[in-house]
C-alpha angles and dihedrals in degrees: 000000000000117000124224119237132156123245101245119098109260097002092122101185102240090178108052085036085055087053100044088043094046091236089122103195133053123263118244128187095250092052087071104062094050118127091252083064098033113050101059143127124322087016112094129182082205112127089240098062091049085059127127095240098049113088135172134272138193117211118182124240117240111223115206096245129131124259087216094065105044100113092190092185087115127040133168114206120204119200139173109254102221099028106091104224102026122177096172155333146253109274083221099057095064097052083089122088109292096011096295133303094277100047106121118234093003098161086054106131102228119218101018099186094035106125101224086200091071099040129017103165132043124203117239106205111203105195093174108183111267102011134079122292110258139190135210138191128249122201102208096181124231141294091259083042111016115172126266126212104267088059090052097045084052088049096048083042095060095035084063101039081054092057099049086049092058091041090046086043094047100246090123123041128191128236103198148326080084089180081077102055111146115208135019124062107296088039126085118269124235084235088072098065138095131200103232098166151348108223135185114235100172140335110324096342115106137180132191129221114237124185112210102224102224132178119243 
């Protein structure tokens, strides 16, 4: 399948990409703090869960992907600019311009001796447990505009957020590891999760770490 974008640096084409991908609007920031993504498994309104002595817990996810063909010659980390110790930031979060306002070293240029003329767009596999493997297009600019950081946190944001629209709206049904679910009442938000990293696998594919943030 070949994937539309636009030839302008980071001018990543929303639009066409909605259209090919059948999420048929564009994101915006505020769709993404609406109650159908917020509400959602491991978060509870319960009083309980509002208590003094509950806190909150990332998990990673573990992407069915095998041991054998992580590369891990190149990683991207993504951290939170004012939290010490920061291993990663709300997914949400990114979906803002440059990546949101607390994404360290956004401005950061990625790849810097990647030719582009050789490579324009990188695959994001999403292997999420008990669903198809999937693959996205990332849109990683040109050798006069390549793309930061910030502009690749806010493509693998709304890649994601894609994904978890097509699971909440049934596009994409899973097959097992049902602890997992994603959407609907009793599945995991897309507002739970954090972008840890952006790792090679192979070649051009590529998949991101993400940490569910849980209540316990």
């Amino acid at each position: 399948m070949s994937y539309p974008y636009k030839n302008d640096g980071h001018g990543f084409n929303y639009d066409m990409h909605n259209a090919a991908m059948g999420i048929h609007e564009v994101v915006h920031p505020h769709q993404v703090s609406g109650d159908s993504f917020l509400g959602s498994k491991g978060i509870s309104n319960s009083p309980a869960s509002s208590s003094s002595t509950s806190r909150r817990a990332e998990t990673f996810v573990p992407m069915n992907i095998q041991r054998g063909h992580r590369d891990g010659s190149w990683t991207v980390l993504f951290q939170a600019n004012a939290e010490r110790n920061s291993m990663s930031i709300p997914l949400h979060e990114c979906i803002y311009p440059s990546g949101g306002m607390r994404l360290k070293d956004a401005q950061e240029i990625m790849f810097p001796t990647l030719d582009r003329n050789q490579a324009r767009v990188f695959n994001l596999i999403i292997a999420w447990p008990g669903y198809d493997t999937l693959e996205y297009p990332i849109d990683i600019g040109t050798n006069e505009a390549p793309i930061t950081r910030g502009g690749l946190a806010r493509q693998i944001a709304y890649q994601f957020f894609g994904f978890f629209t097509q699971c909440n709206n049934g596009m994409l049904t899973q097959k097992s590891d049902f602890k997992w679910k994603v959407g609907g009442p009793d599945g995991y938000s897309f507002n739970q999760m954090n972008l840890s990293t952006f790792w090679n696998v192979e070649g051009t594919s590529w998949s991101a770490s993400v940490r569910v943030l849980t209540v316990v």
